[in-house]
N, C-alpha and C positions, 0 to 999 in steps of 0.2 A: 437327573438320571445318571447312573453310576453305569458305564461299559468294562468289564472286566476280559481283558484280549489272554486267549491263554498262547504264548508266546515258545514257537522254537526256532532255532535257527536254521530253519527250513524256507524256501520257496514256499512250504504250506503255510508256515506262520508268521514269515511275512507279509503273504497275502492275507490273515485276520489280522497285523498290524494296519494296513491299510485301512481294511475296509473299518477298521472299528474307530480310527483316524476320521474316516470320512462321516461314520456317523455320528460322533461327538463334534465334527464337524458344523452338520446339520441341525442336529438337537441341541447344542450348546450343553453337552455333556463332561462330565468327567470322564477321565482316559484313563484305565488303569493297566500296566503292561505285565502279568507274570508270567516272568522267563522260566520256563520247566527244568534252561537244563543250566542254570546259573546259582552257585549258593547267595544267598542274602551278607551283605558285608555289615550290617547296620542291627541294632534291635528291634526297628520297626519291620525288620526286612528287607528295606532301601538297596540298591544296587545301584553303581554308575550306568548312566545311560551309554547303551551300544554304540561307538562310533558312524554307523549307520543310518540309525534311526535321529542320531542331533544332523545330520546332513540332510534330512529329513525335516526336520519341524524347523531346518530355518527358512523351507520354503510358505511355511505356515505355521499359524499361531496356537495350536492346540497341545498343552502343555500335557503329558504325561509323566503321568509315575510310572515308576519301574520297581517291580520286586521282583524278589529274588528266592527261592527255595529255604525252610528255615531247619528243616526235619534231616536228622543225619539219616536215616533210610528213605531218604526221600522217594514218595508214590505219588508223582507228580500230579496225577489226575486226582486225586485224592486230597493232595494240598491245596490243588487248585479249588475243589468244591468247597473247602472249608476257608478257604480265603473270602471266596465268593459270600459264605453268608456271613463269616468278621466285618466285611465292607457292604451287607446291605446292597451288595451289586444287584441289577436291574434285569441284567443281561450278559452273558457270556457269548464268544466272538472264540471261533475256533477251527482253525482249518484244516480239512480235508485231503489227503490224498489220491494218487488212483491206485486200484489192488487190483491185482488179480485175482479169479474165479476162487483159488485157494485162498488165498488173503481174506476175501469177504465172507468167509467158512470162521477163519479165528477171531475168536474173540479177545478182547483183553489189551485191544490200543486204547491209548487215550482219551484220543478223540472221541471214540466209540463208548468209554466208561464214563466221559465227561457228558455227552449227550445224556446219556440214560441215567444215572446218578445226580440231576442238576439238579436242584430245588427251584432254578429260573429259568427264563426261557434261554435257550441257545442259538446261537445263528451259523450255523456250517458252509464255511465260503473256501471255494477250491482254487487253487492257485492255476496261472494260466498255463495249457499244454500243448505243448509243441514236439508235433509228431519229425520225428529226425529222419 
């Protein structure tokens, strides 16, 4: 099984870094990370791993790719659907924010175009909230 985590540098996509960590965990998956807002430095699209995330997998063994954006106008949710069928991914891993009443009116996040445009299944995991 092939997880494709759509990755920002957000509390939200960290939290689909996680969980999608946890489920190649489980399933003995490949881990794939694409960073939305990071250009690719390589031709395969390769990008150095986030400082973060190696702080991260040294507490555990599940190896991750990372790519990186390869389109100069980059429409991240757009590269990410089509990365998704280049790699035969299984499943996409993509997290969620909160909106407000107005927010949940517009259309045209991500998140929101990656759900409804995947050709796989999705899995939309919210990052934890903590009311101030």
């Amino acid at each position: 099984m092939t997880i494709l985590v759509a990755f920002a540098h957000t509390p939200e996509g960290r939290a689909a870094l996680e969980h999608g960590r946890r489920l190649a965990r489980s399933e003995t998956s490949q881990l794939i990370a694409f960073d939305m807002d990071t250009p690719a430095v390589d031709d395969d699209g390769g990008i150095t791993e986030p400082d973060f995330a190696r702080a991260g997998n040294a507490v555990d063994d599940i190896a991750i790719r990372w790519l990186g954006h390869r389109r100069e106008d980059s429409d991240p949710a757009a590269e990410l659907i089509d990365v998704s069928e280049e790699l035969s991914a299984d499943l996409i891993v993509v997290g969620l924010r909160r909106r407000s009443r107005v927010g949940k009116l517009l259309l045209g996040s991500n998140a929101q175009r990656i759900l409804i445009d995947a050709e796989v299944p999705v899995l939309a995991v919210k990052a934890a909230h903590h009311d101030d």
